[in-house]
C-alpha positions as CSV (number, residue, x, y, z in Angstrom):
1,X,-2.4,-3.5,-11.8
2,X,-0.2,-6.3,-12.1
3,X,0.9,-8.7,-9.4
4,X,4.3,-7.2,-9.3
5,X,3.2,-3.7,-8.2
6,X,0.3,-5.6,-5.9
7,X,3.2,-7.5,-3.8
8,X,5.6,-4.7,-4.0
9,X,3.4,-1.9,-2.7
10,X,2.5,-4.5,0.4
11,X,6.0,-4.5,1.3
12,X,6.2,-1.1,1.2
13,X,3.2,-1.0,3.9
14,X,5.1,-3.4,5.8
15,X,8.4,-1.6,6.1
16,X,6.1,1.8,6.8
17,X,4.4,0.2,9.9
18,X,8.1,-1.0,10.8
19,X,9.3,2.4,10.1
20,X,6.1,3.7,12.3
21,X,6.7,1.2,15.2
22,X,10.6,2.2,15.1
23,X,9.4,6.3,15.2
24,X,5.9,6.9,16.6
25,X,5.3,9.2,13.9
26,X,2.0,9.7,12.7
27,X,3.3,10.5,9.6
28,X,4.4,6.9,8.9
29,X,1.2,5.6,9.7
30,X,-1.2,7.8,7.9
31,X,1.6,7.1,5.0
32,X,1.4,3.3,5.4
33,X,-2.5,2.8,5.5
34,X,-2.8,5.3,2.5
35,X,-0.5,2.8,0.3
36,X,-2.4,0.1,1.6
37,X,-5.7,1.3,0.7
38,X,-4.4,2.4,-2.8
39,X,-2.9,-0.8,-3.4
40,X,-5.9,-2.9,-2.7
41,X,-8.0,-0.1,-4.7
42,X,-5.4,-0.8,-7.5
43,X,-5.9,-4.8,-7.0
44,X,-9.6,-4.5,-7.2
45,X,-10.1,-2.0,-9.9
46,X,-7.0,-3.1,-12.0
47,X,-8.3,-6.5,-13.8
48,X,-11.5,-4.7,-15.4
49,X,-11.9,-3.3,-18.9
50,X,-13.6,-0.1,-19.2
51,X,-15.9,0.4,-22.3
């Protein structure tokens, strides 16, 4: 994953947890902490070779 799609999918947590803040919706939240656990899955796994 490169650092492009690391920094962008953070921003896109931040503006969900703005959006969530804004709304109360659960929905925003649950989406929000989903990207952000993808994204530092993505961070972590994305520099290694597989064999």
């Amino acid at each position: 994953m490169g650092a492009l799609a690391f920094f962008a999918g953070l921003l896109l947590t931040v503006m969900g947890m703005g959006r969530w803040k804004e709304t109360g919706s659960p929905y925003w939240l649950a989406g929000s902490i989903a990207l952000f656990v993808l994204t530092v899955v993505g961070a972590l796994t994305g520099g290694r070779k597989s064999r």
